[in-house]
N, C-alpha and C positions, 0 to 999 in steps of 0.2 A: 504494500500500500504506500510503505514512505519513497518508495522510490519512483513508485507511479508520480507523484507530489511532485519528485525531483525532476522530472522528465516533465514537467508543464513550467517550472521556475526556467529550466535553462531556455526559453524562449522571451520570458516579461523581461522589460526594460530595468537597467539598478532601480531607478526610481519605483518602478511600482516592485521590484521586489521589497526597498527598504520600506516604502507603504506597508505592503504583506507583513514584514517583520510586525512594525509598529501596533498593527491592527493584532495580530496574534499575541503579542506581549499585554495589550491591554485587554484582551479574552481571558486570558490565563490569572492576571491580576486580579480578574473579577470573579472568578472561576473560586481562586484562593479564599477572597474575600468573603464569599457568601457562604464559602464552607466553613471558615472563622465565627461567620454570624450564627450558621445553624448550630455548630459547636459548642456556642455561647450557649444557644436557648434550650440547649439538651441539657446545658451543668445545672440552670435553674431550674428547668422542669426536675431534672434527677433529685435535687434538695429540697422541693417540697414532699407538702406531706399528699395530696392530691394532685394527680396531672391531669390538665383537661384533655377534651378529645383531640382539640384543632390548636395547632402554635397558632 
């Protein structure tokens, strides 16, 4: 699959490949993020005495 990937980058221009970078480093940033946040709302669910149904 990553090479199928490869084989489409060696035709884009530097510029839209460093777009591509840019775009994908802020996927992954957000990706981290929200699993940080759901992580969060797991430790407070887990320390109460009741969890509701829905975060």
């Amino acid at each position: 699959m990553i090479d199928g990937y490869l084989e489409l980058l060696e035709n884009l221009s530097p510029s839209n490949k460093l777009d591509l970078i840019s775009r994908l480093t802020n996927s992954v940033k957000s990706d981290l993020k929200k699993k940080k946040t759901l992580s969060k709302k797991l430790m407070v669910l887990l320390n109460q005495k009741k969890v509701p149904k829905r975060l």
